[in-house]
C-alpha angles and dihedrals in degrees: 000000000000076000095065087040099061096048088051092063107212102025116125125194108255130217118228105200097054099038108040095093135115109287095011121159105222085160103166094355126150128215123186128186093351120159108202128177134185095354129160124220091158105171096352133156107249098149107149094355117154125223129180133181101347131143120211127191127188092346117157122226089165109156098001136137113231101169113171097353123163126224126174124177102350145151132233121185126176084331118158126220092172117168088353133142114232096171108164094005120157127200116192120194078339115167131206132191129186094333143141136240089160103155095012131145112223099174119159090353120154123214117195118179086343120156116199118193133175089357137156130226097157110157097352124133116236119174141144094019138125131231111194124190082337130145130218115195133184095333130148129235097188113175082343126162109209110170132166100009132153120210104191109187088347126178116218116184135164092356142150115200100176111087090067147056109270110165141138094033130161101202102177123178090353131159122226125197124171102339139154128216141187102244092216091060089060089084090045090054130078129198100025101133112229086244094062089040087064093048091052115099094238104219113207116182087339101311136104115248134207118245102253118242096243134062105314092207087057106052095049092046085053090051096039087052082044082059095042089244088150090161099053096042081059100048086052081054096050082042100045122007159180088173120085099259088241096064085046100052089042082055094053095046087051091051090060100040103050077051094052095042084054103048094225124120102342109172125199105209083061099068083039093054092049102052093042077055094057097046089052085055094045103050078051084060089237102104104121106229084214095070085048091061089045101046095045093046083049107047084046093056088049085054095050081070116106099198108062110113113247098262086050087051104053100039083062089051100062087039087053094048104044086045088058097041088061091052088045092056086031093062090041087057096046097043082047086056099046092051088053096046088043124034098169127088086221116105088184091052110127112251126180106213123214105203115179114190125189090233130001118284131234094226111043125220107272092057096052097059085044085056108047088046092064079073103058112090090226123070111302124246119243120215138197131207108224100178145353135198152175124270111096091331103300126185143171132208131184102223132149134263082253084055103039080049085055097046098048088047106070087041085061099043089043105043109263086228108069135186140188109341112199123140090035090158092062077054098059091040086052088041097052088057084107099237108226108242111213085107098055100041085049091057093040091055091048099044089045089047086046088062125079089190108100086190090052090042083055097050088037095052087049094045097042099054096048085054088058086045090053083047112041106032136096116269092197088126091065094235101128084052086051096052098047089046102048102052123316096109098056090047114121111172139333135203133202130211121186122211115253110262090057083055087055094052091038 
């Protein structure tokens, strides 16, 4: 213990017996092993204190301010944080029984490996915070605001989540078990599998409705158009489908930004919420860097307005930043690809391209790099197939470095990991709107000035220009519709092989 002491800085070891009384000052205080029972802390001081492996049973924390408090394994029972401010808490392997935050403020808290049961969070506030591995169990959210949070592998049973405000959330790789939701929070809600959509008691005015018969992403996109909820109809599409999640993204980010060029009900959890969205995408390593380019162009040219109002202003403006931040990290990624399918600085170089598909595409291979070549402003590649096969539909096509550049491109602008193309048509009309490309050129100059290597500037450079003209020209000739349709949404993983006279010079 002294140890851990030591490495927090201020922290002194507490006594429990003496401070755990009503308007005490355990500022940076550490507790370890305590059993406490029917205690009283009313209003104290328990900002960075430290507790490990305590247990605590019927103990009030009614009115206390906990900021940045630290609890690991610990235990809760019929406790009470009533009215308390728990700001950058953090609860690891924590467990609560039967007890009450009502009132209370959860901003910024993190949850790691927690289990609430029989727990009340009527009227607290809880935003911007994060639940891990946890479980929630029979709690209530009574009158409840919950904005801004992230459930990570997070358990839901036997609640209703209705009476309450529950927006902006990210719910990845959650369960969901008898549980009730306000139908108009779905849009407002990213992660939830339509399967577990189906399973959720949707709530709407306070009653229970019955899953439609039809298609249940579809009849709450048609009410939510009826509203004029464009936003939200678009973030069920990037959820859901059946648009390719580029045009949906491309939606939402329309939907924001015809709001913020009127002035007019520009919300700012809804930019949030948007940006939160497309890191989660692109930590998934499906964010088209297409809709980067877009977005940031877009939110720029918002910000080249002189007449937003401050707030609007600077809403787009963290919107803007963490947008380019992401295309900035997205090129780096796909210059750093290139450079590992291709070492070598010659784009006529001979590859032999490995291309495994979960089923087998309308379009092969080798269409599909002379296609999306039609769209590089520099000759086009040309590409062979030289053999196909079942596993799960395998082919490979001789092609060159240029071709294997052009293929990887539009994976990249249109996001390598697609779902669902229906309206592929609607893609190519939103794809032919020409993209203007001062973003791109700046990021090529900087990634080719970040690299020593005159052989990898040179294949940066390359790489990095075929992916601006994937992005920024005209898709009149329906090549990009050709592309998504044929075949890019059942692509895996490909591999490339040079001959060997490109491995010698490489």
């Amino acid at each position: 213990m002294s140890d851990l002491v030591n490495r927090a800085g201020p922290l002194v070891v507490g006594d429990a017996a003496q401070d755990f009384q009503p308007r005490s000052d355990l500022t940076y205080r550490s507790y370890a092993r305590v059993q406490a029972s029917s205690a009283d802390l009313s209003r104290s001081l328990l900002i960075g204190a430290l507790f490990q492996q305590c247990t605590f049973s019927n103990v009030r924390f009614d009115n206390c301010d906990i900021e940045g408090a630290r609890f690991t394994d610990c235990t809760f029972v019929g406790c009470t944080f009533i009215d308390a401010d728990l700001r950058s808490c953090s609860f690891a392997r924590c467990e609560f029984k039967a007890c009450s935050f009502e009132q209370a403020l959860l901003l910024d808290i993190t949850v790691q490996g927690g289990c609430f049961s029989q727990t009340s969070f009527d009227r607290a506030s809880i935003h911007d915070s994060a639940f891990e591995q946890s479980v929630l169990r029979e709690c209530s959210f009574k009158h409840a605001s919950a904005l801004q949070n992230t459930f990570d592998r997070t358990g839901f049973e036997d609640m209703r989540i209705a009476d309450c405000t529950f927006l902006y959330a990210l719910m990845l790789e959650c369960r969901f078990d008898r549980i009730q939701l306000n139908a108009e929070a779905v849009g407002t809600i990213f992660g939830i599998s339509k399967s577990d959509l189906m399973s959720i008691t949707l709530i709407y005015l306070g009653d229970a409705q019955c899953n439609p018969a039809e298609d249940i992403v579809a009849a709450l996109k048609s009410s939510y158009v009826d509203r004029k909820w464009y936003f939200l109809s678009a973030m069920l599409e990037v959820n859901y489908g059946p648009e390719h999640r580029l045009l949906a993204l491309s939606h939402a980010m329309g939907a924001l930004c015809a709001v913020a060029a009127s002035g007019i009900g520009v919300k700012r959890d809804e930019f949030r919420f948007l940006a939160r969205v497309t890191e989660v995408l692109a930590r998934q390593n499906v964010l088209p860097i297409g809709f980067l380019v877009h977005a940031a162009e877009e939110t720029g040219r918002l910000l080249d307005e002189s007449n937003l109002a401050p707030n609007v202003s600077a809403t787009i403006t963290e919107l803007h930043n963490r947008l380019y931040l992401l295309l900035q990290q997205s090129v780096d990624l796909y210059s750093e690809a290139i450079g590992r399918l291709l070492p070598t600085g010659d784009e006529t170089a001979e590859a032999s391209v490995t291309v495994v598909y979960r089923e087998r595409p309308a379009i092969g291979t080798a269409e599909v790099v002379r296609l999306a070549g039609q769209l590089m402003s520099t000759e086009a590649p040309n590409a062979t197939l030289v053999s196909a096969r079942l596993g799960s539909w395998i082919e490979v096509v001789q092609t060159t470095a240029a071709g294997v550049m052009a293929l990887y491109a539009v994976i990249a602008a249109t996001n390598g990991i697609l779902t669902q193309i229906i309206r592929t048509r609607a893609l190519a009309n939103a794809l032919a709107q020409p993209i203007p490309k001062r973003t791109v050129q700046a990021l090529v100059r900087t990634a080719v000035l970040r690299n020593n290597e005159p052989m990898q500037s040179r294949l940066a450079r390359s790489a990095l220009a075929t992916l601006s003209d994937m992005t920024k020209r005209s898709t009149g000739s329906g090549a990009v519709h050709q592309l998504v349709a044929g075949g890019l949404d059942k692509l895996e993983c490909i591999s490339v092989e040079l001959d060997k006279s490109a491995k010698d010079r490489a």
